[in-house]
C-alpha positions as CSV (number, residue, x, y, z in Angstrom):
1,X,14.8,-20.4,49.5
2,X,12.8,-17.0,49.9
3,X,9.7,-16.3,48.1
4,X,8.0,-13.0,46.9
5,X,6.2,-10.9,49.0
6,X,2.2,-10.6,48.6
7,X,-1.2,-9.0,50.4
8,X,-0.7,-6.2,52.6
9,X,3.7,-6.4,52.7
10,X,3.7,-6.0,48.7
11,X,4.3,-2.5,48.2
12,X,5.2,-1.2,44.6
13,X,6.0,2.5,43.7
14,X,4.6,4.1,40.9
15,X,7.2,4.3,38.0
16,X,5.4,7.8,37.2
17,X,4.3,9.9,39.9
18,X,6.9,8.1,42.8
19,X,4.2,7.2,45.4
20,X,3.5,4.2,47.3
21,X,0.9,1.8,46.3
22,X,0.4,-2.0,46.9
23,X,1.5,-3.7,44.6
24,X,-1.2,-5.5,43.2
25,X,-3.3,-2.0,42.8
26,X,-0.4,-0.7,40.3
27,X,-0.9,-1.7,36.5
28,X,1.7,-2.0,33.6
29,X,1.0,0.3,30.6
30,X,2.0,-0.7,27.4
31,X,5.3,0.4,27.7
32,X,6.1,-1.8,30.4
33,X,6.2,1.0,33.4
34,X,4.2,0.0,36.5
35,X,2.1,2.9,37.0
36,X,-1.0,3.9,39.5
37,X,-4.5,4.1,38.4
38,X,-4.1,8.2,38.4
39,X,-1.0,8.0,35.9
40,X,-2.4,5.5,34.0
41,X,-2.6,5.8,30.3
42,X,-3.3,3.7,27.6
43,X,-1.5,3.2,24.2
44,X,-2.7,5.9,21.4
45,X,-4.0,4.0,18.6
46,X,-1.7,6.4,15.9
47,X,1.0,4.4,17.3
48,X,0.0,1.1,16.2
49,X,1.4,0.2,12.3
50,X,-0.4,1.2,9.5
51,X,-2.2,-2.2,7.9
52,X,-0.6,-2.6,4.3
53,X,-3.0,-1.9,2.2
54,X,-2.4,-1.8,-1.8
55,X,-4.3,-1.7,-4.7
56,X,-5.6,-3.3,-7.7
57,X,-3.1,-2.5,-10.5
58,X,-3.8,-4.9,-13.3
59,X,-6.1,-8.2,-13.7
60,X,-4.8,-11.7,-14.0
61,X,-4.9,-13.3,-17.3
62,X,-7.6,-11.0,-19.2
63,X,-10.0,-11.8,-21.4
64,X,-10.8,-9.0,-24.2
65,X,-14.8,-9.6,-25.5
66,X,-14.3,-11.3,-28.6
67,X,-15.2,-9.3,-32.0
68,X,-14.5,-5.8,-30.6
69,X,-13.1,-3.9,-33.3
70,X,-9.9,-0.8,-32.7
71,X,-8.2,1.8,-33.7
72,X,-4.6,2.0,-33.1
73,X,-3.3,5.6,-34.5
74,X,0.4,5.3,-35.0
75,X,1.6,9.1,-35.7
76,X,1.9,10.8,-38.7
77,X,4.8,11.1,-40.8
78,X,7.6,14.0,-40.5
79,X,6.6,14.3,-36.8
80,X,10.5,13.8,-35.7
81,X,13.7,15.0,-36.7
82,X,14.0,12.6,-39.1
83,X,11.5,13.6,-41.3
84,X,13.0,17.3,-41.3
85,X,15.2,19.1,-44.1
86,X,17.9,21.1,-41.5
87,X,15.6,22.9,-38.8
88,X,12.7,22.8,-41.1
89,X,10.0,19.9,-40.4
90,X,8.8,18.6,-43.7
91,X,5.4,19.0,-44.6
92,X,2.1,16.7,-42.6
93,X,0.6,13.9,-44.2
94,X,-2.4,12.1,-44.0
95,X,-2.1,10.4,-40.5
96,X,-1.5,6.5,-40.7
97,X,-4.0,4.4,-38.9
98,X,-3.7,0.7,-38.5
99,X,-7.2,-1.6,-38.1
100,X,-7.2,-4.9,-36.6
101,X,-10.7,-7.0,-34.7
102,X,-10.2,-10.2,-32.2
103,X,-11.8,-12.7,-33.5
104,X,-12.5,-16.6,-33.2
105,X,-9.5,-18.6,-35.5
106,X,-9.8,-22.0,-36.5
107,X,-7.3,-24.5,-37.2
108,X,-7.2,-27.7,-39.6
109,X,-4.5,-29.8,-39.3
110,X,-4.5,-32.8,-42.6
Protein backbone atom coordinates (compact mmCIF):
# COMPACT_ATOMS: atom_id res chain seq x y z
CA UNK A 1 0.00 0.00 0.00
CA UNK A 2 1.82 3.42 -0.93
CA UNK A 3 1.06 6.59 0.70
CA UNK A 4 1.22 10.31 -0.61
CA UNK A 5 4.15 12.06 -0.75
CA UNK A 6 4.78 15.20 1.76
CA UNK A 7 7.69 17.89 3.08
CA UNK A 8 10.42 18.59 0.79
CA UNK A 9 9.41 15.41 -2.15
CA UNK A 10 5.78 17.08 -2.54
CA UNK A 11 6.07 19.12 -5.42
CA UNK A 12 2.91 20.68 -7.14
CA UNK A 13 2.86 22.84 -10.35
CA UNK A 14 1.02 25.74 -10.56
CA UNK A 15 -2.26 25.21 -12.66
CA UNK A 16 -1.69 28.98 -13.96
CA UNK A 17 1.67 30.02 -14.57
CA UNK A 18 3.25 26.11 -15.05
CA UNK A 19 6.14 26.46 -12.38
CA UNK A 20 7.22 24.33 -9.67
CA UNK A 21 6.28 24.82 -6.22
CA UNK A 22 5.94 22.54 -3.19
CA UNK A 23 3.05 21.57 -2.74
CA UNK A 24 1.88 22.65 0.39
CA UNK A 25 2.96 26.54 -0.69
CA UNK A 26 0.28 26.27 -3.69
CA UNK A 27 -3.42 27.34 -2.71
CA UNK A 28 -6.75 26.38 -4.36
CA UNK A 29 -8.85 29.42 -5.63
CA UNK A 30 -12.28 29.22 -5.72
CA UNK A 31 -12.53 27.65 -8.81
CA UNK A 32 -10.73 24.72 -7.75
CA UNK A 33 -7.20 25.36 -9.68
CA UNK A 34 -4.15 24.93 -7.53
CA UNK A 35 -2.37 28.08 -8.11
CA UNK A 36 0.95 29.92 -6.64
CA UNK A 37 0.77 32.87 -4.30
CA UNK A 38 1.81 35.20 -7.52
CA UNK A 39 -1.30 33.86 -9.62
CA UNK A 40 -3.45 33.85 -6.94
CA UNK A 41 -6.72 35.54 -7.11
CA UNK A 42 -9.69 35.56 -5.18
CA UNK A 43 -13.40 35.31 -6.17
CA UNK A 44 -15.05 38.80 -7.33
CA UNK A 45 -17.88 39.52 -5.17
CA UNK A 46 -20.24 40.44 -8.55
CA UNK A 47 -20.11 36.78 -9.03
CA UNK A 48 -21.84 35.78 -5.97
CA UNK A 49 -26.01 35.61 -6.38
CA UNK A 50 -27.96 38.54 -5.96
CA UNK A 51 -29.97 38.01 -2.31
CA UNK A 52 -33.74 38.01 -3.21
CA UNK A 53 -34.98 40.80 -2.18
CA UNK A 54 -38.88 41.86 -2.75
CA UNK A 55 -41.06 44.26 -1.61
CA UNK A 56 -44.02 45.16 0.38
CA UNK A 57 -46.98 45.02 -2.02
CA UNK A 58 -50.03 44.94 0.16
CA UNK A 59 -50.78 44.50 4.07
CA UNK A 60 -52.32 41.51 5.69
CA UNK A 61 -55.79 41.73 6.77
CA UNK A 62 -56.28 45.69 6.97
CA UNK A 63 -58.08 47.53 9.15
CA UNK A 64 -59.67 50.93 7.59
CA UNK A 65 -60.13 53.71 10.81
CA UNK A 66 -63.64 53.36 11.54
CA UNK A 67 -66.03 56.48 10.64
CA UNK A 68 -63.99 57.76 7.68
CA UNK A 69 -66.31 58.99 5.34
CA UNK A 70 -65.63 58.66 0.89
CA UNK A 71 -66.26 59.55 -2.21
CA UNK A 72 -66.49 57.01 -4.87
CA UNK A 73 -67.14 58.89 -8.39
CA UNK A 74 -68.59 56.45 -10.77
CA UNK A 75 -68.49 58.31 -14.34
CA UNK A 76 -70.93 60.29 -15.88
CA UNK A 77 -73.50 59.23 -18.10
CA UNK A 78 -73.09 59.12 -22.13
CA UNK A 79 -69.36 58.70 -21.61
CA UNK A 80 -69.34 55.33 -23.95
CA UNK A 81 -70.71 54.29 -26.97
CA UNK A 82 -73.66 53.44 -25.60
CA UNK A 83 -74.84 56.49 -24.60
CA UNK A 84 -74.19 57.89 -28.34
CA UNK A 85 -76.87 58.51 -31.18
CA UNK A 86 -74.52 57.05 -34.44
CA UNK A 87 -71.02 58.82 -34.06
CA UNK A 88 -72.52 61.61 -32.01
CA UNK A 89 -71.96 61.26 -28.08
CA UNK A 90 -75.08 62.44 -26.39
CA UNK A 91 -75.09 65.29 -24.30
CA UNK A 92 -73.09 65.32 -20.33
CA UNK A 93 -74.89 65.13 -17.32
CA UNK A 94 -74.52 65.91 -13.95
CA UNK A 95 -71.79 63.35 -12.82
CA UNK A 96 -73.16 60.47 -10.41
CA UNK A 97 -71.46 60.20 -7.12
CA UNK A 98 -72.13 57.52 -4.69
CA UNK A 99 -71.50 58.21 -0.56
CA UNK A 100 -71.06 55.60 1.80
CA UNK A 101 -68.96 55.86 5.88
CA UNK A 102 -67.61 52.55 7.78
CA UNK A 103 -69.17 52.54 10.66
CA UNK A 104 -69.72 50.34 14.00
CA UNK A 105 -73.16 47.82 13.26
CA UNK A 106 -74.96 46.23 15.85
CA UNK A 107 -76.80 43.16 15.82
CA UNK A 108 -79.97 41.91 18.05
CA UNK A 109 -80.94 38.58 17.64
CA UNK A 110 -84.71 37.86 19.71
Amino acid sequence: MSSYAYGKKAWGICDQCGQRFLLNSLRTQWNALKVCQECYDPKHPQLEPRRNVSDAIALYQPRPTPDDQFNVFLGQIGDSAIGSIGMIPESLSSPTVAYTFTGNLTVTIT
